[in-house]
Kinemage of the C-alpha trace (Angstrom):
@kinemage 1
@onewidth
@group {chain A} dominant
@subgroup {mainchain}
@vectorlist {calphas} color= white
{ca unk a 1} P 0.000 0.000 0.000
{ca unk a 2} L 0.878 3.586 -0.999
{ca unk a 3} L 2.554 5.673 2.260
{ca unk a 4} L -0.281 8.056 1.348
{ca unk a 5} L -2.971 5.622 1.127
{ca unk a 6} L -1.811 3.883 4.721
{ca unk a 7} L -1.400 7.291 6.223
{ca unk a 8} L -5.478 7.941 4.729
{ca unk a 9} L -6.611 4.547 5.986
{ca unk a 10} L -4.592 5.091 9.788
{ca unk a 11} L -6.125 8.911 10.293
{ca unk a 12} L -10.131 6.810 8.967
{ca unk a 13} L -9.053 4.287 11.994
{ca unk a 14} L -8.081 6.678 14.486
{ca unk a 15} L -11.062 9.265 13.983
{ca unk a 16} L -13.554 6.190 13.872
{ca unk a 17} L -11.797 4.811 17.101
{ca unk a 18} L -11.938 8.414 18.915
{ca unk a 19} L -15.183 9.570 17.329
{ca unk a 20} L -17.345 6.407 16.692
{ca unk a 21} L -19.425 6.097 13.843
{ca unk a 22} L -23.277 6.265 15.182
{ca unk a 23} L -26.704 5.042 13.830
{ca unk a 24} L -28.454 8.717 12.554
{ca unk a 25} L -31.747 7.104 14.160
{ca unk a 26} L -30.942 5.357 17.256
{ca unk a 27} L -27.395 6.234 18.019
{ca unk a 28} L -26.194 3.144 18.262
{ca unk a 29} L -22.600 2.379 17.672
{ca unk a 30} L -22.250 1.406 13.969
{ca unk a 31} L -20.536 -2.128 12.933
{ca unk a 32} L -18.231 -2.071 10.180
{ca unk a 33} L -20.382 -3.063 7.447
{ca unk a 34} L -23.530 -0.346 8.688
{ca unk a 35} L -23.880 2.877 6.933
{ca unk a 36} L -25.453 5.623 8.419
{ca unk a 37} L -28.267 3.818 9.697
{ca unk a 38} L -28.204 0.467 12.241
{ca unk a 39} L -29.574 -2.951 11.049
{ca unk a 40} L -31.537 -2.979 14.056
{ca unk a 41} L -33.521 0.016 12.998
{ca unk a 42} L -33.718 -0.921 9.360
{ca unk a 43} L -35.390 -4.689 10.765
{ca unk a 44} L -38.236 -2.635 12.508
{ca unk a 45} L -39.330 -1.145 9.356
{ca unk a 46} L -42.914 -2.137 8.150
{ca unk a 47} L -43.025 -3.633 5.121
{ca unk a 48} L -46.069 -2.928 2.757
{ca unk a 49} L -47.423 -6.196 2.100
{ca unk a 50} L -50.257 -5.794 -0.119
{ca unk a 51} L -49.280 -3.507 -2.745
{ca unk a 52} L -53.217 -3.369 -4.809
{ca unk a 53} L -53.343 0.279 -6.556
{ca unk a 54} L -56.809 0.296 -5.637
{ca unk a 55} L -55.823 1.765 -2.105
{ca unk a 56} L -54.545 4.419 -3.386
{ca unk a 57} L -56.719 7.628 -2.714
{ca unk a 58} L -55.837 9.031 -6.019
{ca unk a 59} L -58.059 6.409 -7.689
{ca unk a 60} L -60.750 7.507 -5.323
{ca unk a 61} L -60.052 11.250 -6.457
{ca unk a 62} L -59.295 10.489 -9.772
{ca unk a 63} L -61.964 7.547 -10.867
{ca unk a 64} L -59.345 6.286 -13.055
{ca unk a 65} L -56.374 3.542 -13.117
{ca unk a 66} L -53.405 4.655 -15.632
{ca unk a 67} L -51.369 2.806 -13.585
{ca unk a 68} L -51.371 -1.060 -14.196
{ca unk a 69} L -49.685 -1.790 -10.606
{ca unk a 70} L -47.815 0.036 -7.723
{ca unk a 71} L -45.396 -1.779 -5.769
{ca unk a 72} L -43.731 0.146 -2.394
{ca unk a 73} L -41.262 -1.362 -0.356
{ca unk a 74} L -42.066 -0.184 3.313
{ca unk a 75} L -45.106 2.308 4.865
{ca unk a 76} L -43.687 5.725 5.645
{ca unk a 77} L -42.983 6.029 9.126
{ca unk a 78} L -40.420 8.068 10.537
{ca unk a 79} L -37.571 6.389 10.053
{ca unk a 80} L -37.947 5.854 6.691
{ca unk a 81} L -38.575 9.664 6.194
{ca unk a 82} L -35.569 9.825 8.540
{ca unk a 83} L -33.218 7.648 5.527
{ca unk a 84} L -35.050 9.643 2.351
{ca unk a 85} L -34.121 13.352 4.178
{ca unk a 86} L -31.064 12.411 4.492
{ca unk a 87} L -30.596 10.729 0.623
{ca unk a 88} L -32.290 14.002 -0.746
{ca unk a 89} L -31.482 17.222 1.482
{ca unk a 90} L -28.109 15.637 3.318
{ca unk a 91} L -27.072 14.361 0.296
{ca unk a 92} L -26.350 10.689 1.828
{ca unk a 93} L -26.542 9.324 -2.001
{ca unk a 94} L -24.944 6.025 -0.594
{ca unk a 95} L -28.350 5.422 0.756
{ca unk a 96} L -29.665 5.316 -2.979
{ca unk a 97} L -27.602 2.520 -3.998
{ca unk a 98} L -29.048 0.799 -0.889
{ca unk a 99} L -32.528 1.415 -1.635
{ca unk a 100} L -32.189 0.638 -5.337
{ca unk a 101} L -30.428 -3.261 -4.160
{ca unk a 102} L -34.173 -3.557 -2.707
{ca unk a 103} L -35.885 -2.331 -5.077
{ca unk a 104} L -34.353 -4.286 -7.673
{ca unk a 105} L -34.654 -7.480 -5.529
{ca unk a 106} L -38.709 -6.707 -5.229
{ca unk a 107} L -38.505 -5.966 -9.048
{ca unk a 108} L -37.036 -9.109 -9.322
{ca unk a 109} L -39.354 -11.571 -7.770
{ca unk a 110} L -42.400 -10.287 -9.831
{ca unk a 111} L -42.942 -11.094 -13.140
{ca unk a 112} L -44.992 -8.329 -13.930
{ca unk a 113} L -42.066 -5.905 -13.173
{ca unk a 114} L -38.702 -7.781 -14.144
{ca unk a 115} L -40.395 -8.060 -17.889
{ca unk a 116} L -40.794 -4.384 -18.081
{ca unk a 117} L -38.503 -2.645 -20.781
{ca unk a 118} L -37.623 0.576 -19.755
{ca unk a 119} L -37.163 2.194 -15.919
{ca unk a 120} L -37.939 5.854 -16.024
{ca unk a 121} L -37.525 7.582 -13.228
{ca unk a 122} L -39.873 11.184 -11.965
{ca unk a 123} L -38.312 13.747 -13.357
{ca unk a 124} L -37.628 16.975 -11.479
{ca unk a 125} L -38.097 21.020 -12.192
{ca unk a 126} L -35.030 22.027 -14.085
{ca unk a 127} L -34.999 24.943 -11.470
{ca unk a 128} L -35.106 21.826 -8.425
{ca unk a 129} L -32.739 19.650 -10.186
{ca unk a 130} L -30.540 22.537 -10.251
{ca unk a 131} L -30.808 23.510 -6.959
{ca unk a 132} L -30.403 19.815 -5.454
{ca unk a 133} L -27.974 19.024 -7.547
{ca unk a 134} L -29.251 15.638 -8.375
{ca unk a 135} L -32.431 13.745 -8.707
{ca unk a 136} L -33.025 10.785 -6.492
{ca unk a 137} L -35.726 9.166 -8.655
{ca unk a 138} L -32.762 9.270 -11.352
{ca unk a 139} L -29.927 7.795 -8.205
{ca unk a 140} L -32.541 5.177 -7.270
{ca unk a 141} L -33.124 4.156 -10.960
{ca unk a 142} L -29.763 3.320 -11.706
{ca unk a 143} L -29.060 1.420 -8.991
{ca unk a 144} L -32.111 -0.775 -9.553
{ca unk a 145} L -30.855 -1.054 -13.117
{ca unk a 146} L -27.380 -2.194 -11.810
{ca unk a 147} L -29.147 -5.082 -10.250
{ca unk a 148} L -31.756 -5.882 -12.294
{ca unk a 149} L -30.393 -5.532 -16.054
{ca unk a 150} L -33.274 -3.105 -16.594
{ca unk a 151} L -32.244 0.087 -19.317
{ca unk a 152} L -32.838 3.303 -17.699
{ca unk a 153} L -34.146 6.481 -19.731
{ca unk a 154} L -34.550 9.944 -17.606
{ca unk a 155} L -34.507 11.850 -20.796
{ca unk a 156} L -37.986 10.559 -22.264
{ca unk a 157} L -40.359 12.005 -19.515
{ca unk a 158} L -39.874 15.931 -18.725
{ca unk a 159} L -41.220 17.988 -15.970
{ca unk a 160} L -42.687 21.296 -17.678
{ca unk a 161} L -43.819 23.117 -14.941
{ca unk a 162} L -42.860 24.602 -11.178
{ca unk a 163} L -45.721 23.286 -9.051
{ca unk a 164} L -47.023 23.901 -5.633
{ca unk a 165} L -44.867 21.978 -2.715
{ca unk a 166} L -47.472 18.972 -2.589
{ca unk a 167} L -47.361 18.515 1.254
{ca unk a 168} L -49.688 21.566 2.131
{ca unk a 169} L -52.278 20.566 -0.621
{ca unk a 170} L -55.281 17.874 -0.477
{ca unk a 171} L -55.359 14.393 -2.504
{ca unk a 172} L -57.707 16.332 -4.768
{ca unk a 173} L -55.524 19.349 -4.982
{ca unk a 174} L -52.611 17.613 -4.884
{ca unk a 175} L -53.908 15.517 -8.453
{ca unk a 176} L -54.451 19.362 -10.336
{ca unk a 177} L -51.331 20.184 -9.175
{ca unk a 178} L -49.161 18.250 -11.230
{ca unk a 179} L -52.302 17.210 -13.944
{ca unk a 180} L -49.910 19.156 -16.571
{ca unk a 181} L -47.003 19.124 -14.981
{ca unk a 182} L -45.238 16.715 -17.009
{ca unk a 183} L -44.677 15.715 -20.903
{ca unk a 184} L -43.285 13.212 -22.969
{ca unk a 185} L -40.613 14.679 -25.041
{ca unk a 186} L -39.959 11.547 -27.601
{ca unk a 187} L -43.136 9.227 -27.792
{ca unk a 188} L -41.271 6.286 -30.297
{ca unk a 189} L -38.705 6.276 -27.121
{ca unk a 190} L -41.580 4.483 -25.135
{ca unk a 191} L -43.873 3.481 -27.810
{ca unk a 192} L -45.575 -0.286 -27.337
{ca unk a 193} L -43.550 -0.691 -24.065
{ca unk a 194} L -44.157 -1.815 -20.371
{ca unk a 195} L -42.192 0.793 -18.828
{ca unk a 196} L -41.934 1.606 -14.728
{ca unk a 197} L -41.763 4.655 -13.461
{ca unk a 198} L -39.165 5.405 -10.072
{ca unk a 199} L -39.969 7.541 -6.930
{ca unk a 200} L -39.174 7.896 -3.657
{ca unk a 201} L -42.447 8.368 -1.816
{ca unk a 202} L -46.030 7.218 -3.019
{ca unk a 203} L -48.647 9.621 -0.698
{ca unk a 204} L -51.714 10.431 -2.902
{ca unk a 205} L -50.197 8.627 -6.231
{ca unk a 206} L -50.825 12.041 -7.719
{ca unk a 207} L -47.617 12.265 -9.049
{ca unk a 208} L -47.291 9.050 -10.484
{ca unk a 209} L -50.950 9.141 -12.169
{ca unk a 210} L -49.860 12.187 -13.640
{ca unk a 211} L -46.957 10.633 -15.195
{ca unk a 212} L -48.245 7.735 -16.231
{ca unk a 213} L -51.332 9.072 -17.968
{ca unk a 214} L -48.592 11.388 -20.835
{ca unk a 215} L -46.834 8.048 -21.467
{ca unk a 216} L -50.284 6.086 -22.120
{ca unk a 217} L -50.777 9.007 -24.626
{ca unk a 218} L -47.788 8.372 -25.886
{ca unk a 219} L -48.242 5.624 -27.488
{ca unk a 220} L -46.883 3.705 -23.801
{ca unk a 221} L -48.262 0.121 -23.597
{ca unk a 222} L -48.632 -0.030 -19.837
{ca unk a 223} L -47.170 2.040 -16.396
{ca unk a 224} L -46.167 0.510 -13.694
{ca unk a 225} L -44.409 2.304 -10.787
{ca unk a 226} L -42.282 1.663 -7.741
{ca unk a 227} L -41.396 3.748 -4.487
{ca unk a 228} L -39.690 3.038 -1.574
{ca unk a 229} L -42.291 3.943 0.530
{ca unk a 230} L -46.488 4.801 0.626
{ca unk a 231} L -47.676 6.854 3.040
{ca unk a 232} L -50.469 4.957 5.240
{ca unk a 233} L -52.565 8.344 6.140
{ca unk a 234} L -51.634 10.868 3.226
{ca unk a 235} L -53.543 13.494 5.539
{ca unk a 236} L -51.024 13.192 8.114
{ca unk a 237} L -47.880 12.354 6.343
{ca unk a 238} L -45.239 14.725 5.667
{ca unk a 239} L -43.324 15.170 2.446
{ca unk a 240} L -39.835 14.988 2.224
């Protein structure tokens, strides 16, 4: 090893060593292998186990289904609000990869999704994008595509306009909010495909009905969408 390199890895050791490495959630000490977050606090997450779109209050909003299924990894509690602030305002973008490994592995073990064609993720505001420097619909796509063989295209669905912060508006607001808020900017890019669209969070579905219904019209054989989480009570849910 480099003198450099050993010097980097001894002053890692000795920080760690004096300043410990602690779970953001529970404080816990961290083990080598544990990023940020515990395993112990990961294990207590809920998982969503029935993931039927029909729950969604969207559809009860809406009265229609663009969206041929909706699969989300875990309810939104406050850890896992805890673990997407971080990702998207702390810019903790290890914690995408993470997410995307079990995203892919649901994606894997349902036929419906792993025969998909194309992962598109929500696209952001230019003006957001630019300010967060990323998009973690776009982090948490390509990890899932680095585990699932799955193509990803973020240049086929566009965000056109600056809506209203979604969190201070009602399911039915929340659905003319971003009605128009989105195009398709090539339509032979997703024409005759199953494609599935990637966010984060899954409260009304407002977002991802919007999307899906522009890439039905454009020519899109079905929508499906994943999130890592679905808020249980949109009403009292938080966005992040």
């Amino acid at each position: 090893m480099p003198l450099y390199n050993w010097g980097v890895s001894f002053f890692n050791a000795l920080l760690n060593f004096i300043y410990p490495p602690i779970c953001i959630c529970c404080e816990a000490r961290l083990q080598n292998e544990e990023k940020l977050f515990c395993t112990n606090c990961w294990q207590k997450v809920e998982p969503v186990e029935s993931n039927n779109p029909d729950e969604l209050t969207a559809l009860k909003v809406w009265g229609s289904l663009p969206l041929e299924k909706v699969k989300s990894l875990w309810w939104f509690d406050d850890f896992i609000q805890n673990v997407i602030h971080e990702m998207k305002y702390n810019r903790k973008l290890s914690l995408a990869k993470k997410l995307g490994v079990d995203l892919a592995d649901s994606i894997l073990r349902d036929s419906d999704f792993a025969s998909a064609d194309l992962l598109i993720p929500v696209p952001l505001h230019k003006y957001k994008q630019r300010e967060r420097g990323f998009n973690q619909s776009l982090l948490l796509a390509k990890s899932i595509a680095q585990n699932t063989g799955l193509a990803v295209d973020d240049k086929v669905l566009k965000r056109v306009q600056k809506t209203q912060v979604q969190a201070k508006l009602n399911a039915e607001q929340r659905m003319k909010n971003v009605d128009t808020a989105f195009e398709v900017v090539d339509g032979n890019r997703v024409k005759n495909k199953k494609v599935i669209l990637i966010d984060d969070v899954c409260t009304t579905g407002a977002t991802l009905f919007a999307c899906a219904n522009v890439l039905l019209n454009a020519g899109c054989d079905q929508v499906l969408a994943v999130t890592v989480a679905k808020a249980r009570d949109f009403e009292h849910s938080s966005e992040v």
